[in-house]
N, C-alpha and C positions, 0 to 999 in steps of 0.2 A: 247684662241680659243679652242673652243670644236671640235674635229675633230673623225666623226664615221667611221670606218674602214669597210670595209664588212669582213667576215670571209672567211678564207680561204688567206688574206694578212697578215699575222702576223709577217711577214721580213718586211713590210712598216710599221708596225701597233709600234714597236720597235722601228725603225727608226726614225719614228716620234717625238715616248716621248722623244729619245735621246734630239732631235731638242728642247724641251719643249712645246710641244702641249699638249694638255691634250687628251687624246685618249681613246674611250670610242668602244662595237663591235656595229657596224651597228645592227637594229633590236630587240636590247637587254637595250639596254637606255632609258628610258620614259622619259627624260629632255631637254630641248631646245639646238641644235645643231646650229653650225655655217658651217657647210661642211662635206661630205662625202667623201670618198675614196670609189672605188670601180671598179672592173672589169667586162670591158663591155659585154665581155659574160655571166652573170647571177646575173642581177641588179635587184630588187624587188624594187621599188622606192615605194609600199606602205606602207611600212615601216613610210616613213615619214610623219606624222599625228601632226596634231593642238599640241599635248604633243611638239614636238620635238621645236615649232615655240613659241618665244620670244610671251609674251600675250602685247596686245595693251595698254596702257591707254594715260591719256590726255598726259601725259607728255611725251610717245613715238609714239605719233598718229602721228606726222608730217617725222619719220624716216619711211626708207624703209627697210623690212624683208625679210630673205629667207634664202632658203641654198644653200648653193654652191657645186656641184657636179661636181668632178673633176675625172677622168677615167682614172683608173691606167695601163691602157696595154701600154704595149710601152715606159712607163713614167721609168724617173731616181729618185731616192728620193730627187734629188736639184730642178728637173723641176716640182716634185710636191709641194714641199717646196717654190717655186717662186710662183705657181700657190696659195697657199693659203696665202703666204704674200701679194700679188698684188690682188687677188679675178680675176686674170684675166687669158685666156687659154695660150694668147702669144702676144709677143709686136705687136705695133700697124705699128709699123717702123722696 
């Protein structure tokens, strides 16, 4: 999993690789991204452009694309670490 950091997190940004994420800086990567990191006080989300998104063909037209934006304020590196193994914000139950 590709995981872009914003800058200015670079104690998650470490933390991460430790975990084995492959960790690239938000902004600064032109290759297809699976999730961001980022703090919600100053998020550029245009950043992410057609480069960043897995390209279509026949054989991956029927899956669904995107990235996952997960907001680091508040967050632990295990609660972001669930969040990007699960793709989800928080249990359901």
């Amino acid at each position: 999993m590709v995981v872009a950091v914003q800058k200015g997190l670079e104690n998650i940004k470490e933390k991460l690789r430790e975990k084995g994420y492959d960790v690239v800086t938000f902004g600064e990567y032109n290759y297809p991204i699976d999730a961001v990191v980022y703090n919600g006080a100053g998020f550029e989300g245009s950043f992410v452009t057609n480069n960043n998104m897995p390209s279509l063909s026949a054989s991956t037209a029927d899956r669904s694309y995107g990235v996952f934006l997960v907001n680091a304020t508040n967050r632990t590196i295990e609660e972001i670490d669930h969040m990007l193994q699960r793709k989800v914000y928080s249990p359901l139950f």
